[in-house]
Chimera marker file (.cmm) of the C-alpha trace (Angstrom):
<marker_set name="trace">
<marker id="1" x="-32.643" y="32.339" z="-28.739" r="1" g="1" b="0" radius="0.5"/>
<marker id="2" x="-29.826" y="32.904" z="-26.913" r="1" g="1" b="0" radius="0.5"/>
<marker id="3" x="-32.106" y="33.588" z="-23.608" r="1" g="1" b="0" radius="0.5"/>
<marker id="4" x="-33.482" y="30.033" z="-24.104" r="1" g="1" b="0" radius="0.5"/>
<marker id="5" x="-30.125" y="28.936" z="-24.482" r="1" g="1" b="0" radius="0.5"/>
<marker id="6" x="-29.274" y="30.666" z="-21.240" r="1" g="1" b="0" radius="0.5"/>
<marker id="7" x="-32.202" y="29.005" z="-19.349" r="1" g="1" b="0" radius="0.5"/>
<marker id="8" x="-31.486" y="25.411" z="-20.137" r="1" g="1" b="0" radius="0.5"/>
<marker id="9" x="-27.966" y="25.877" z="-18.928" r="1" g="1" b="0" radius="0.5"/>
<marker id="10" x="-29.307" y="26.977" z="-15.664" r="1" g="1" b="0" radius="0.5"/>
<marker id="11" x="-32.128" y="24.725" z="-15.267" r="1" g="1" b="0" radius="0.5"/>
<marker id="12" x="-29.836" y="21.739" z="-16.106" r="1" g="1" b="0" radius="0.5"/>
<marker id="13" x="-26.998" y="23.342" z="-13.587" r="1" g="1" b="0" radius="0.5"/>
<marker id="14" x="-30.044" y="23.307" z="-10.894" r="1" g="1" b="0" radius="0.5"/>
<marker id="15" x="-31.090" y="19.718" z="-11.470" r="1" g="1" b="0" radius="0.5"/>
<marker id="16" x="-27.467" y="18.929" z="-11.389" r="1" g="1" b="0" radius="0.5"/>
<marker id="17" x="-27.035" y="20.400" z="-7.993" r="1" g="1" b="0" radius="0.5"/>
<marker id="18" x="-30.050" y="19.573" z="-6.638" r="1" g="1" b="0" radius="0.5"/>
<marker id="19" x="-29.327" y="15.851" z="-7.524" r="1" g="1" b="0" radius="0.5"/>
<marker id="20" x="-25.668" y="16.242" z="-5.777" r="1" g="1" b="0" radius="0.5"/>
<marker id="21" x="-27.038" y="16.998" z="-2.481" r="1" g="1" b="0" radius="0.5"/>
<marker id="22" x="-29.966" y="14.615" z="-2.612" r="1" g="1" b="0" radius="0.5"/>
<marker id="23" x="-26.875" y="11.967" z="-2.810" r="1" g="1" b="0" radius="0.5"/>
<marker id="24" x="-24.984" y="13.820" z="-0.239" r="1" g="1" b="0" radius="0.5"/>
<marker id="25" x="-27.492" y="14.143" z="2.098" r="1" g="1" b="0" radius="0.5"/>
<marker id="26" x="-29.220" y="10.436" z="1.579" r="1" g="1" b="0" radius="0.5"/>
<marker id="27" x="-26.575" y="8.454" z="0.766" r="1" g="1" b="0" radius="0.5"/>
<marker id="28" x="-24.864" y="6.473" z="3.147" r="1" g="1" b="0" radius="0.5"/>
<marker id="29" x="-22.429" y="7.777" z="5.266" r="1" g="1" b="0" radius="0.5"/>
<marker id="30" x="-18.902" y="7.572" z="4.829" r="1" g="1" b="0" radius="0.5"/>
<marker id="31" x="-17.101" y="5.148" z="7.537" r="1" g="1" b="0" radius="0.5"/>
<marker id="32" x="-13.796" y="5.621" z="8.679" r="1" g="1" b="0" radius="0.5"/>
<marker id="33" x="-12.026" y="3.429" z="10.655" r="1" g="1" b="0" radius="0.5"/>
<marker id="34" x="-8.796" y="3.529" z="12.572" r="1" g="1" b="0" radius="0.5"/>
<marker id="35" x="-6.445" y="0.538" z="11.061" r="1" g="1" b="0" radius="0.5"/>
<marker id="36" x="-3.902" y="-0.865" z="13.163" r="1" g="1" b="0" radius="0.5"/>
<marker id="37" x="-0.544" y="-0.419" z="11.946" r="1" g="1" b="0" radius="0.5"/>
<marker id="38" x="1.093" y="-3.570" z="10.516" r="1" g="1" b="0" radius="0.5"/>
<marker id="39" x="3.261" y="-5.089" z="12.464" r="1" g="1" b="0" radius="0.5"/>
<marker id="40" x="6.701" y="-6.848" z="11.700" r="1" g="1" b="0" radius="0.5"/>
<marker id="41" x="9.137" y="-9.384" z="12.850" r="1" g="1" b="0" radius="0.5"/>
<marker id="42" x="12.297" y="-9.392" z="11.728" r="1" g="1" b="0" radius="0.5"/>
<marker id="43" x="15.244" y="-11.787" z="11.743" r="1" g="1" b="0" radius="0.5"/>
<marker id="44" x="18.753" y="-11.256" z="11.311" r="1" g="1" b="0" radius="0.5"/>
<marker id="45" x="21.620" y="-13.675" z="10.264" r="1" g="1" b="0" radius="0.5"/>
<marker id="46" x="25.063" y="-14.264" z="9.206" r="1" g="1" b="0" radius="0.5"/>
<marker id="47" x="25.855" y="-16.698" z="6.126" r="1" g="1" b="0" radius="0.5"/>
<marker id="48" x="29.475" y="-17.206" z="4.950" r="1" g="1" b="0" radius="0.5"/>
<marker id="49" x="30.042" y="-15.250" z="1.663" r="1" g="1" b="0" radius="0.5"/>
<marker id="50" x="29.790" y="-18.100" z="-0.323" r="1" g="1" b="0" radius="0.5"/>
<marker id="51" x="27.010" y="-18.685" z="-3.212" r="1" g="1" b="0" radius="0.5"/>
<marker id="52" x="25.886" y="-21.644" z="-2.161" r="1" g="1" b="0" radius="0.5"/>
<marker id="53" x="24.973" y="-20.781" z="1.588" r="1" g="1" b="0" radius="0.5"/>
<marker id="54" x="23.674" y="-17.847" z="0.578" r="1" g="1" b="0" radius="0.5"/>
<marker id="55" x="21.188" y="-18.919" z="-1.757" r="1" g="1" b="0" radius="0.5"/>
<marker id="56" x="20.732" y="-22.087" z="0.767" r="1" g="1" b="0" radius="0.5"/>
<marker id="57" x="19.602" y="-19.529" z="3.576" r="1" g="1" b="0" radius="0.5"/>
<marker id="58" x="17.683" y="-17.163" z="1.080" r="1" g="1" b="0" radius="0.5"/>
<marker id="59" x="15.850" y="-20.624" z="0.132" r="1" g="1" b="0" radius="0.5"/>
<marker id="60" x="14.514" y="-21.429" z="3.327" r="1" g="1" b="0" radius="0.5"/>
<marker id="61" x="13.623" y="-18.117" z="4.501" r="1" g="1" b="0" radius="0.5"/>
<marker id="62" x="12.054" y="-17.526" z="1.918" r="1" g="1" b="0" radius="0.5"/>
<marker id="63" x="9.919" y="-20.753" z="1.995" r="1" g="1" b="0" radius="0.5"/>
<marker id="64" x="8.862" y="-19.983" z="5.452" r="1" g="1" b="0" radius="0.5"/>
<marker id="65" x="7.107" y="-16.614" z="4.711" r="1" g="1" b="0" radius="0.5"/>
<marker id="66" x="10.240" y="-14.732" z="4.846" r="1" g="1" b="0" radius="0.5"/>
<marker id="67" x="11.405" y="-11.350" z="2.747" r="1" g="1" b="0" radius="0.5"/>
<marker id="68" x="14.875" y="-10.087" z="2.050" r="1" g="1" b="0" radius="0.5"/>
<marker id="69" x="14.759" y="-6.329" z="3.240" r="1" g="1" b="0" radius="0.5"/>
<marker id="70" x="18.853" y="-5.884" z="3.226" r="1" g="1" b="0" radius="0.5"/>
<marker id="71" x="22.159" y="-7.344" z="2.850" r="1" g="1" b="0" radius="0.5"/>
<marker id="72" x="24.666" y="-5.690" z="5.226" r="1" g="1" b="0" radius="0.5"/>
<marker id="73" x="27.859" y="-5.988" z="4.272" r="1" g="1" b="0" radius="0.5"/>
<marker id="74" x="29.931" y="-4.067" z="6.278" r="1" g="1" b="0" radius="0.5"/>
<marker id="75" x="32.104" y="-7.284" z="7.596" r="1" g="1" b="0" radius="0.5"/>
<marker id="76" x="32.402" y="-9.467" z="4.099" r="1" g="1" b="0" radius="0.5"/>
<marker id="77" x="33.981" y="-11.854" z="5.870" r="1" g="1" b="0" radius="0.5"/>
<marker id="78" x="30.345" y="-12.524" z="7.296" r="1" g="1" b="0" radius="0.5"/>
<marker id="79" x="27.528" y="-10.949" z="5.694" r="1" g="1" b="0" radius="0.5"/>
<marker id="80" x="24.348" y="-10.122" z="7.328" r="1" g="1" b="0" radius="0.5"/>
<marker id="81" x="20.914" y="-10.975" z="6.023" r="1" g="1" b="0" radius="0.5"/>
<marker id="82" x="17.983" y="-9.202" z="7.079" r="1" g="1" b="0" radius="0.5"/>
<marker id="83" x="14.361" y="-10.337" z="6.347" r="1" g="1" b="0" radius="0.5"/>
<marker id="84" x="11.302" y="-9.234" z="7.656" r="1" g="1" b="0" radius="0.5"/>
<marker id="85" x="7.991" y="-11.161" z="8.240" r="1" g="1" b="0" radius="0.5"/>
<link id1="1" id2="2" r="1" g="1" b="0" radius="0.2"/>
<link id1="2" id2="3" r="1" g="1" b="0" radius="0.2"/>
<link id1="3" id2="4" r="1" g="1" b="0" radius="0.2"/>
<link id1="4" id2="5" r="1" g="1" b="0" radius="0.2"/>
<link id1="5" id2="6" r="1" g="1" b="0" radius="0.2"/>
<link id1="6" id2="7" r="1" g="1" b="0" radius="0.2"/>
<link id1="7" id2="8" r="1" g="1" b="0" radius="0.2"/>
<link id1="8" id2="9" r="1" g="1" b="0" radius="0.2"/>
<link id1="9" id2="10" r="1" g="1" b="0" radius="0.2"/>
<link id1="10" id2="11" r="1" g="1" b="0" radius="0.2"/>
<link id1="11" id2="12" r="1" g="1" b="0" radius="0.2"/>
<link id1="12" id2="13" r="1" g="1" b="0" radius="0.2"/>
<link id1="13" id2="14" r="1" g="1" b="0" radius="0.2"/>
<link id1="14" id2="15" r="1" g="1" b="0" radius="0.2"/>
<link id1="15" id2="16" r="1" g="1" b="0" radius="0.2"/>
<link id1="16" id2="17" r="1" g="1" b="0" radius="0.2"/>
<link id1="17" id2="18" r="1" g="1" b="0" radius="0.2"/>
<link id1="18" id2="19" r="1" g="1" b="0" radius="0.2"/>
<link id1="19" id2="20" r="1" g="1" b="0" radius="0.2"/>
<link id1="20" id2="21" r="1" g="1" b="0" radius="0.2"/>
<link id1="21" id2="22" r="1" g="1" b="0" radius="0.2"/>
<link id1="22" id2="23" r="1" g="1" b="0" radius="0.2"/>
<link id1="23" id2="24" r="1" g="1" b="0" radius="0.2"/>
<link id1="24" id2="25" r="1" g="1" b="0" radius="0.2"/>
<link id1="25" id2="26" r="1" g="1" b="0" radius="0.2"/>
<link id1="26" id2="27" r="1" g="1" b="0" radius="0.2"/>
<link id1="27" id2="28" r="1" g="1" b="0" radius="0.2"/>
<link id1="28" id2="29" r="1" g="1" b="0" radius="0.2"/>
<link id1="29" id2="30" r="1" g="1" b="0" radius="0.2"/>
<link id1="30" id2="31" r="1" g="1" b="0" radius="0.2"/>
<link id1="31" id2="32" r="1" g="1" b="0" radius="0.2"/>
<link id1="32" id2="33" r="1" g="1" b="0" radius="0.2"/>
<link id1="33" id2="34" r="1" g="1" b="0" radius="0.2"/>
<link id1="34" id2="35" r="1" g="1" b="0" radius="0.2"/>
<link id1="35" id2="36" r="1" g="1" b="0" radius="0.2"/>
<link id1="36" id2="37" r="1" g="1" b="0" radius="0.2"/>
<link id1="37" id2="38" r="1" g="1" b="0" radius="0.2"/>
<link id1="38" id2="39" r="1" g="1" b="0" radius="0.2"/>
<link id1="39" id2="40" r="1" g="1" b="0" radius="0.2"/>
<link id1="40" id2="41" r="1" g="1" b="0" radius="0.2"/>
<link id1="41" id2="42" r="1" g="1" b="0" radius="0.2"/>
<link id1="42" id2="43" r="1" g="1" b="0" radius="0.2"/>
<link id1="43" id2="44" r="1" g="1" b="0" radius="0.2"/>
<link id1="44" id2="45" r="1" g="1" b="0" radius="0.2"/>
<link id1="45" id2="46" r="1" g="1" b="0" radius="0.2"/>
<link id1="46" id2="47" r="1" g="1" b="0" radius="0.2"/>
<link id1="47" id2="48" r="1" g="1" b="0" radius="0.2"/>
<link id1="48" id2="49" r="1" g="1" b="0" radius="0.2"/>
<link id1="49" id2="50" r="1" g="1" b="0" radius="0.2"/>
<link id1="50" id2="51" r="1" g="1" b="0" radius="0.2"/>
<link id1="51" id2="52" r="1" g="1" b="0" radius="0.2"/>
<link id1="52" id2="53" r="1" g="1" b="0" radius="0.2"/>
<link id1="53" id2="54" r="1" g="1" b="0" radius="0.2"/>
<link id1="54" id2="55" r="1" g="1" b="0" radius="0.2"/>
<link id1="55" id2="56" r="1" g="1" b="0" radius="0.2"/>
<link id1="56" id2="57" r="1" g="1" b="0" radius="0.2"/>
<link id1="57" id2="58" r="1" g="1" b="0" radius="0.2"/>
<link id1="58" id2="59" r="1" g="1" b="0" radius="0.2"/>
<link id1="59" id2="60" r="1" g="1" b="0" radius="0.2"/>
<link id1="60" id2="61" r="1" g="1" b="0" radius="0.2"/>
<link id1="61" id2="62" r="1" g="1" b="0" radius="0.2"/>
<link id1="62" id2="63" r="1" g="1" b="0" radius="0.2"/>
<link id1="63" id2="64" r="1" g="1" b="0" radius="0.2"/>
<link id1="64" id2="65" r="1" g="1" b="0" radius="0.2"/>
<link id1="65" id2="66" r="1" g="1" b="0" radius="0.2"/>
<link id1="66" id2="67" r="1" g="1" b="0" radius="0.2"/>
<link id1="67" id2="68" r="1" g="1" b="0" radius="0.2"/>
<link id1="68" id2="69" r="1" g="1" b="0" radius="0.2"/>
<link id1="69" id2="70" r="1" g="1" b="0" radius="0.2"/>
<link id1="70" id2="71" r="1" g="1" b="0" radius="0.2"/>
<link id1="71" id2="72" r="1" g="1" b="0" radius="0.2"/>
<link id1="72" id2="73" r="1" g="1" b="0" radius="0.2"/>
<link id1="73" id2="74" r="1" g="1" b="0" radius="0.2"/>
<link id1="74" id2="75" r="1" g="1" b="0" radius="0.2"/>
<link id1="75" id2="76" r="1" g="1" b="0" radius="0.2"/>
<link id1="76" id2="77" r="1" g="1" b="0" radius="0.2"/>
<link id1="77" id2="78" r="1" g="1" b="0" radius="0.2"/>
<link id1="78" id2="79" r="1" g="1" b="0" radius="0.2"/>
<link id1="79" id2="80" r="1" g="1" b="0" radius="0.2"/>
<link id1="80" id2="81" r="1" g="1" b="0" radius="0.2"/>
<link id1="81" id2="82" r="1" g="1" b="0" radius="0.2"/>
<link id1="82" id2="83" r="1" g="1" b="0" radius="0.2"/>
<link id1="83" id2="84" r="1" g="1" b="0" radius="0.2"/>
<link id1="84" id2="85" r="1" g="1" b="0" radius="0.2"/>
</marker_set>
């Protein structure tokens, strides 16, 4: 019994294979293409460190496609706002 047992675990493993590299070998082949790397634009601006302007300038960049990427504050009399496209 436990020969038989032994057998169907093999034949099954050999089917198994065999079926693998039928689909490896007649299946279609894998294509790999090069992508171009995206490309960015970026726009930098000051805004006085109020609420309102801020918001005002995050507003319309933001309407036009725009994403905040950083706020650079190192002046705070006159923040920077980055965004990227």
């Amino acid at each position: 019994m436990l020969t038989i047992r032994i057998s169907v675990a093999w034949t099954i493993a050999a089917v198994t294979l065999v079926v693998l590299g039928l689909m490896v070998l007649l299946g279609q082949p894998f294509a790999v293409t090069a992508q171009e790397p995206k490309r960015y634009q970026y726009q930098i601006i000051e805004v006085l460190p109020d609420t309102e302007d801020m918001r005002a300038a995050l507003n319309e960049f933001g309407a036009n496609g725009w994403e905040l990427v950083t706020v650079a504050t190192a002046n705070m009399t006159n923040p920077r706002l980055i965004f990227k496209k």
